[in-house]
C-alpha positions in Angstrom: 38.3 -17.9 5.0 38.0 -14.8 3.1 36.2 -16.9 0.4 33.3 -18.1 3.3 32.9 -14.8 3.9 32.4 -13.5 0.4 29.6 -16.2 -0.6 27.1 -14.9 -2.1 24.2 -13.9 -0.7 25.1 -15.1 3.0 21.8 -14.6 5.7 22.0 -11.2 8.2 20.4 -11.5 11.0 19.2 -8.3 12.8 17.3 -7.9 15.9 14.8 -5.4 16.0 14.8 -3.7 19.1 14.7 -1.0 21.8 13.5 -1.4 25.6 11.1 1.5 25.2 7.8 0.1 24.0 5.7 2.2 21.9 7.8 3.4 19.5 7.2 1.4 16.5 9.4 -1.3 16.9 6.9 -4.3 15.5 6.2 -1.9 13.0 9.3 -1.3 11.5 9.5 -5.4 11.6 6.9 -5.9 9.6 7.1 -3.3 7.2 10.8 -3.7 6.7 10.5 -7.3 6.4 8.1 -6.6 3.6 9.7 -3.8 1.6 12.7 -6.3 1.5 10.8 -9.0 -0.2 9.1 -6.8 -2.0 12.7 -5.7 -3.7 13.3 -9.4 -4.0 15.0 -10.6 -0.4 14.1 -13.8 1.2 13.0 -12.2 4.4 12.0 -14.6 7.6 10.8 -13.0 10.6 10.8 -14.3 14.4 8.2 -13.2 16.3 9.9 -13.0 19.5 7.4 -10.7 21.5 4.6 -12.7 24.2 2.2 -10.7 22.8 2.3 -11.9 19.5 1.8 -8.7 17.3 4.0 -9.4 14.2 2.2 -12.6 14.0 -1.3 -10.8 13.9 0.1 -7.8 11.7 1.2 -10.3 9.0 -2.6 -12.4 9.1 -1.6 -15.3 11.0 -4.6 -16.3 13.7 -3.9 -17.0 16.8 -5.6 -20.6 16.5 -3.2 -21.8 13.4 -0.1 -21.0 15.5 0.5 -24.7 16.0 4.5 -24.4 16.2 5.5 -21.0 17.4 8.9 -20.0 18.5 8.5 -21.3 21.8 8.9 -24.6 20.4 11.6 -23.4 18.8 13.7 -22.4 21.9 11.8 -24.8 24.7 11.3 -27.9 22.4 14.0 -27.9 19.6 11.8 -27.7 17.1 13.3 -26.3 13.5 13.1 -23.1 11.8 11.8 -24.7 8.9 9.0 -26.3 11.0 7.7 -23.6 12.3 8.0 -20.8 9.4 4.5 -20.2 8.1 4.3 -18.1 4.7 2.4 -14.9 5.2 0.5 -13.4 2.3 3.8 -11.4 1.2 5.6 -13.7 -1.7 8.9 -14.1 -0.3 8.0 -13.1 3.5 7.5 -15.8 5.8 6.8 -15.7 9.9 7.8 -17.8 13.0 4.8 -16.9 15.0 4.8 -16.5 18.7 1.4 -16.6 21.3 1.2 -16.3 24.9 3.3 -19.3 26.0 6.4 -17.1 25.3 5.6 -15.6 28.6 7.0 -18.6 30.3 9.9 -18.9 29.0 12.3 -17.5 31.5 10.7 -20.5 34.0 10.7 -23.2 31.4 14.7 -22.9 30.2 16.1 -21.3 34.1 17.9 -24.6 34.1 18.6 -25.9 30.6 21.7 -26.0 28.8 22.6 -22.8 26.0 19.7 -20.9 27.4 20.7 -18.0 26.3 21.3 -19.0 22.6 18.3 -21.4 22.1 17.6 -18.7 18.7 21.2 -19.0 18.0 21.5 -22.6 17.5 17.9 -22.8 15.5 19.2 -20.3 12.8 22.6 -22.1 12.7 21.0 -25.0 10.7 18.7 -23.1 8.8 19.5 -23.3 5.2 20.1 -27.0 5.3 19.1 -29.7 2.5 15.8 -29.3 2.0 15.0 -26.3 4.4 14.6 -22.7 3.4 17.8 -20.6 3.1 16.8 -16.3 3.5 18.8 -13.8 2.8 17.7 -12.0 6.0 16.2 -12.8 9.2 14.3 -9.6 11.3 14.0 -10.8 15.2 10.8 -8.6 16.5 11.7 -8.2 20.4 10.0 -7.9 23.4 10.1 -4.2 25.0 12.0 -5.5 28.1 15.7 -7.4 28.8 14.8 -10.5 29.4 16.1 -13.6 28.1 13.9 -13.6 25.1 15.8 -10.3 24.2 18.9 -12.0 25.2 18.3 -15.0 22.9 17.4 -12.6 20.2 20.7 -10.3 20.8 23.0 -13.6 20.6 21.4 -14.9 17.4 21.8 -11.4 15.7 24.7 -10.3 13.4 23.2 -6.5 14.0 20.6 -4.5 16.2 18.3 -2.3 14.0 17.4 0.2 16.8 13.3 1.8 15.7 13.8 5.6 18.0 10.0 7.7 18.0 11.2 11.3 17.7 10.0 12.3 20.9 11.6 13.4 24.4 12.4 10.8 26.1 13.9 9.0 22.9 17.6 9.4 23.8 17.2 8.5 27.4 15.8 5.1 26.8 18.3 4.8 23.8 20.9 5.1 26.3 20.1 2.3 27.9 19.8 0.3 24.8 23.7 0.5 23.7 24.2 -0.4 28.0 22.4 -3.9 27.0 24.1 -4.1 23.8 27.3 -3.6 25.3 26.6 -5.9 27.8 26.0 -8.6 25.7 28.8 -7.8 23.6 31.3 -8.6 26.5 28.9 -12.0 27.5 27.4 -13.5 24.8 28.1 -12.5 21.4 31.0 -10.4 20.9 30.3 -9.7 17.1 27.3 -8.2 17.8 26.7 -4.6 16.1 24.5 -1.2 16.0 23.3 -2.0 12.3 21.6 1.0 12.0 19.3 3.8 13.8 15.7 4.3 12.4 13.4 7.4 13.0 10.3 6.6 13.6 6.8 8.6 14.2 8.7 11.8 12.9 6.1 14.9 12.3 7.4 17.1 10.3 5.0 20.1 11.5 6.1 19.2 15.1 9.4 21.4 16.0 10.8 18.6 19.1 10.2 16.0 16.0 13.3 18.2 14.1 15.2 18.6 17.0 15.1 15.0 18.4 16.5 13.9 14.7 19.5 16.3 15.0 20.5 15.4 18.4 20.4 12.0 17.2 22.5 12.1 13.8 24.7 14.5 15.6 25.2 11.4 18.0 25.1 8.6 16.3 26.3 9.7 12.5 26.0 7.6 9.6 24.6 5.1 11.7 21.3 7.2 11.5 19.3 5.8 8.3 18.5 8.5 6.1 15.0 7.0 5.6 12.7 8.5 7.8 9.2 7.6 8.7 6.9 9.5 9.1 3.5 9.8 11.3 1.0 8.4 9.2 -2.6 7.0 10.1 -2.3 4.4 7.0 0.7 2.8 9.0 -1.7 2.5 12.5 -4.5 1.5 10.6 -2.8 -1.6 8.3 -2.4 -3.6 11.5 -6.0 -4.0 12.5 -6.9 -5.5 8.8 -3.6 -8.1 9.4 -1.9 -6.1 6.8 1.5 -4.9 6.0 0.7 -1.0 5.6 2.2 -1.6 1.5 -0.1 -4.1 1.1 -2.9 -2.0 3.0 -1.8 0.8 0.6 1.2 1.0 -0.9 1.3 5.1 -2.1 0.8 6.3 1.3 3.8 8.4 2.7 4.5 5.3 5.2 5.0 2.5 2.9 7.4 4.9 0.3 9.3 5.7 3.3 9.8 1.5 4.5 10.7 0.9 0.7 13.7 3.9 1.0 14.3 2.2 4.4 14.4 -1.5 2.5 16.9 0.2 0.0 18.8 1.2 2.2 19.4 -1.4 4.3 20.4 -3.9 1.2 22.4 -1.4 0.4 24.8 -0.9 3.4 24.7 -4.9 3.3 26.0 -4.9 -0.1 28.6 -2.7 0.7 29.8 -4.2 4.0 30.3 -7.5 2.2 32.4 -5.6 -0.7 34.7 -4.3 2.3 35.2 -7.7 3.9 36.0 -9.5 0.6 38.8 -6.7 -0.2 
């Protein structure tokens, strides 16, 4: 068993997420999912959100979604069918559109409802599909069962927190669902990491909503931080990646550190479970 577990290279999936919208959650899926190809990962991301945003951030029009993820988890439709490459080498996208927003109707009844995304990634990687070394889940703002799906499919949460007020209060909630569907759904599921978002470093609440978080949450508090930075809000319009919009802006460095990072807990938490 021990062996399985070792292989190289095996695929992390992390959902990106926190019920408070606006706080750069499809952001940080996006640019992440970049600045890990761009270090050389195999990077897939799922556009789980109604609203479609990772889909437009990454160039993919609305009117060549032909297979979206609602296929996916309504229709049984495969991972490998409906990953389109973006404009990233090694990046590529499920892509979601409006008819996400039925969801909760269309599957009320169906079998495995709540691990539709589960059972999709469980045969990616088979002859002749594309194997990646890690899959970023893009949620919606809400619980609902899309998040639900999302949580149950995922190996990790990667929690995006703006550095503002009311950052800890909705974060609070956040590890209630998480816990939640620990105890229901997927019992592995883990806090894979904290990331600060939106942080001005002129802005004094910006410093002190950082500390109260790593004095909270530890070493589970990436040290990458990113930063407030008009290139990042600007990238998405042009159906860009901000590193590809312009990659020696303070916002892309800081996703690159992020990337680093990230590969590098990975590495490190497969070296402790082969030992």
């Amino acid at each position: 068993m021990a062996a399985n577990r070792s292989a190289p290279k095996p695929t992390r999936v992390l959902a990106v997420s926190n019920q408070k919208g606006g706080v750069g959650k499809t952001t940080t899926a996006i640019n992440l999912g970049t600045a890990l190809a761009a270090i050389g990962e195999k990077v897939l991301i799922v556009d789980m959100d109604p609203q479609g945003n990772a889909s437009t951030g990454l160039g993919v029009p609305r009117e060549t979604r032909r297979i979206t993820i609602y296929d996916v988890v309504v229709d049984g439709r495969s991972i490998n069918d409906a990953a389109v490459k973006t404009a990233v080498p090694g990046l590529d996208i499920v892509p979601a559109d409006a008819d996400m927003s039925g969801v909760e109707i269309e599957l009320s009844q169906a079998d495995r409802r709540s691990f539709r995304l589960r059972d999709a990634l469980a045969s990616h990687g088979e002859a002749g599909q594309t194997r990646y070394d890690y899959v970023l889940i893009d949620c919606p703002p809400s619980l609902n069962l899309l998040t639900l799906n999302a949580m149950s499919a995922a190996d990790g949460v990667l929690v995006p927190l703006q550095c503002e007020f009311f950052a800890l209060e909705g974060l609070s909630q956040l590890m209630k669902t998480i816990e939640m569907v620990r105890q229901s759904l997927n019992p592995s599921l883990e806090i894979q990491g904290l990331v600060l978002t939106m942080y001005d470093r002129r802005n004094a609440l910006s410093g002190q909503v950082a500390a109260d978080v790593r004095s909270h949450f530890g070493d589970k508090v990436y040290d990458a931080v990113i930063p407030r930075n008009v290139r990042v809000s600007e990238a998405p319009s042009f159906g860009k990646p901000v590193l590809i919009y312009d990659l020696k802006c303070t916002g892309s460095q800081a996703y690159l550190r992020l990337a680093k990072e990230v590969v590098g807990r990975e590495r490190r938490r497969r070296q402790q479970l082969a030992a």
